[in-house]
C-alpha positions as CSV (number, residue, x, y, z in Angstrom):
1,X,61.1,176.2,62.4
2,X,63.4,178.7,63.7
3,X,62.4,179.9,67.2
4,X,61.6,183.7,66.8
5,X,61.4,185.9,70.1
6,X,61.8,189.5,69.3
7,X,63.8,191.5,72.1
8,X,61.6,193.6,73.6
9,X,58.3,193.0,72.0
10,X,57.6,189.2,73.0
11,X,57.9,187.7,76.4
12,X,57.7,184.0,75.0
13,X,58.8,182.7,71.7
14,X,55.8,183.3,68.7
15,X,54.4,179.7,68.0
16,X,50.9,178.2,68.1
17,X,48.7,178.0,71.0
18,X,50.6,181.1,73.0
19,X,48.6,184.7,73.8
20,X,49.3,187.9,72.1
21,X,48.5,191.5,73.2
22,X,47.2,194.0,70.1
23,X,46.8,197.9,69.9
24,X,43.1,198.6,70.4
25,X,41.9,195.5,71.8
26,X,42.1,195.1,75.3
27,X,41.3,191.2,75.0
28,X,44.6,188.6,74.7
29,X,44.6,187.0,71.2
30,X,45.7,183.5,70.7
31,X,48.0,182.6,68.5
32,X,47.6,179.9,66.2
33,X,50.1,179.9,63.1
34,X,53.8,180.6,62.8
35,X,54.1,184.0,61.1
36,X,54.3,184.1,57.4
37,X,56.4,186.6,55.5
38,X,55.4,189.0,53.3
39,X,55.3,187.4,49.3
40,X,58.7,187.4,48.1
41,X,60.5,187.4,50.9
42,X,62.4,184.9,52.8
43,X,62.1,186.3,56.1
44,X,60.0,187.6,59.0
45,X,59.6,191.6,57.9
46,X,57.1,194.3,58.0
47,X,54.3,193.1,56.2
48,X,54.7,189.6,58.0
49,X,51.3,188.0,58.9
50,X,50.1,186.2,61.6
51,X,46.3,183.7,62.4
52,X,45.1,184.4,65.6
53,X,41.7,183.8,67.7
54,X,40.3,187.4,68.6
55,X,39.2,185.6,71.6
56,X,41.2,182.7,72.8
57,X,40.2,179.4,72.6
58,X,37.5,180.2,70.3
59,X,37.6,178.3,66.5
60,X,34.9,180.9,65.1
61,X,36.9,184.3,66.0
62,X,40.0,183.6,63.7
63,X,41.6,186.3,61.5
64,X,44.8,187.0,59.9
65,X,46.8,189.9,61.8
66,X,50.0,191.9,60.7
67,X,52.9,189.9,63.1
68,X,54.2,193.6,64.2
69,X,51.1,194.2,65.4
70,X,51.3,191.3,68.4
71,X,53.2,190.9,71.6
72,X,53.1,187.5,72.7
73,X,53.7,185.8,75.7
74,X,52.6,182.6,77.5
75,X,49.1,181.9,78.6
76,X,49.8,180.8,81.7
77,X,51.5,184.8,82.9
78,X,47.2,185.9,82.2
79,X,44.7,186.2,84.4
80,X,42.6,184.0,82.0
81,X,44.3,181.3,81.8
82,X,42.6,180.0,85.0
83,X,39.5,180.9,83.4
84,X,36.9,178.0,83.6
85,X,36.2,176.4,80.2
86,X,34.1,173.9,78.0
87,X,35.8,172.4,75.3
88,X,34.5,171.0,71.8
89,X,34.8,167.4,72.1
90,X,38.6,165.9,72.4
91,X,40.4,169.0,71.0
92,X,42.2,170.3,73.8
93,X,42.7,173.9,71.7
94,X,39.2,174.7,71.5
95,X,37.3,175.8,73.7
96,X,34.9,178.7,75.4
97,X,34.8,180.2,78.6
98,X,31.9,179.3,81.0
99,X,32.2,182.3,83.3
100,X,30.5,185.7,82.6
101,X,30.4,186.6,79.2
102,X,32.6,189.3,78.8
């Protein structure tokens, strides 16, 4: 897979398990696919889609996004990320925060 960092839109190359900002949701999204182009096309445009967890960590929350319609960057550069957490059995990818509900 081709690293794809788009100048000026992502912080962090777009791959699994990295956050993404969206209009009109003021919650980080985590990614969890590699984008998908549109049908019939052979590479990342417009109508591109992307999986992400409306609330990271969170198996439940997924849906499938337009890829324009992300930022993404690395967990880590959130607030979140240090977040307390409770994770469902041995996968290390899902999990819930154990702090105030937000």
């Amino acid at each position: 897979m081709n690293i794809i960092q788009r100048p000026g839109i992502d912080h962090d190359p777009v791959r699994p398990w990295q956050w993404a900002d969206m209009p009109m949701h003021p919650d980080p999204v985590e990614i969890v696919s590699y984008p998908c182009p549109a049908e019939g096309r052979a590479e990342i445009d417009r109508d591109a889609t992307i999986m992400v967890r409306m609330l990271p960590g969170d198996p439940t929350s997924i849906r499938e996004v337009l890829f324009r319609h992300i930022s993404c960057f690395a967990p880590d550069r959130h607030e979140w990320y240090q977040r307390p957490r409770r994770y469902y059995g041995d996968n290390p990818t899902a999990f819930v925060f154990t702090d105030t509900p937000r």
